[in-house]
C-alpha positions in Angstrom: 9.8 -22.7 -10.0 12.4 -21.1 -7.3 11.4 -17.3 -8.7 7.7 -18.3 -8.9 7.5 -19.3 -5.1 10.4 -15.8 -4.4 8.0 -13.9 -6.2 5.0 -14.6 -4.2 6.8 -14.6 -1.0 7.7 -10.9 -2.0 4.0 -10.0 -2.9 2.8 -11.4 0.1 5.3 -9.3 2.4 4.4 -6.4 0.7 0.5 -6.9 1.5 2.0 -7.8 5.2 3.3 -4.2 5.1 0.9 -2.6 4.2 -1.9 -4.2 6.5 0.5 -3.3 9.1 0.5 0.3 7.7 -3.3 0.6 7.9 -3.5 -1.0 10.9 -1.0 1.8 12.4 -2.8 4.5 10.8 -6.5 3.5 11.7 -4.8 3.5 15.5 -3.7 6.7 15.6 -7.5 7.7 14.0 -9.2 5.9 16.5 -6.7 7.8 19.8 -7.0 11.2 17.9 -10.3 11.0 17.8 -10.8 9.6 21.4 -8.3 12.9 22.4 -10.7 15.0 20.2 -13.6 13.9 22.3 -12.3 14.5 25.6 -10.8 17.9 24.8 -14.3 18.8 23.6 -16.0 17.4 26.4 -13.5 19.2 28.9 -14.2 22.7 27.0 -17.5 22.1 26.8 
């Protein structure tokens, strides 16, 4: 019963991580693309 509950607590910090991954990534999308914008609108 112990490992059951363990082994869920693992799975569920590894989807934590991983949200928390994607989360970070889609962040530093969203400010490249933002710089992107700017840069193109300031040479444009």
């Amino acid at each position: 019963m112990k490992k059951e509950k363990e082994q869920a607590k693992r799975q569920h910090d590894k989807g934590e991580i991983f949200v928390k991954i994607m989360a970070g990534i889609l962040a530093i999308l969203m400010v490249a693309g933002t710089g992107a914008t700017l840069i193109y609108v300031l040479i444009g």
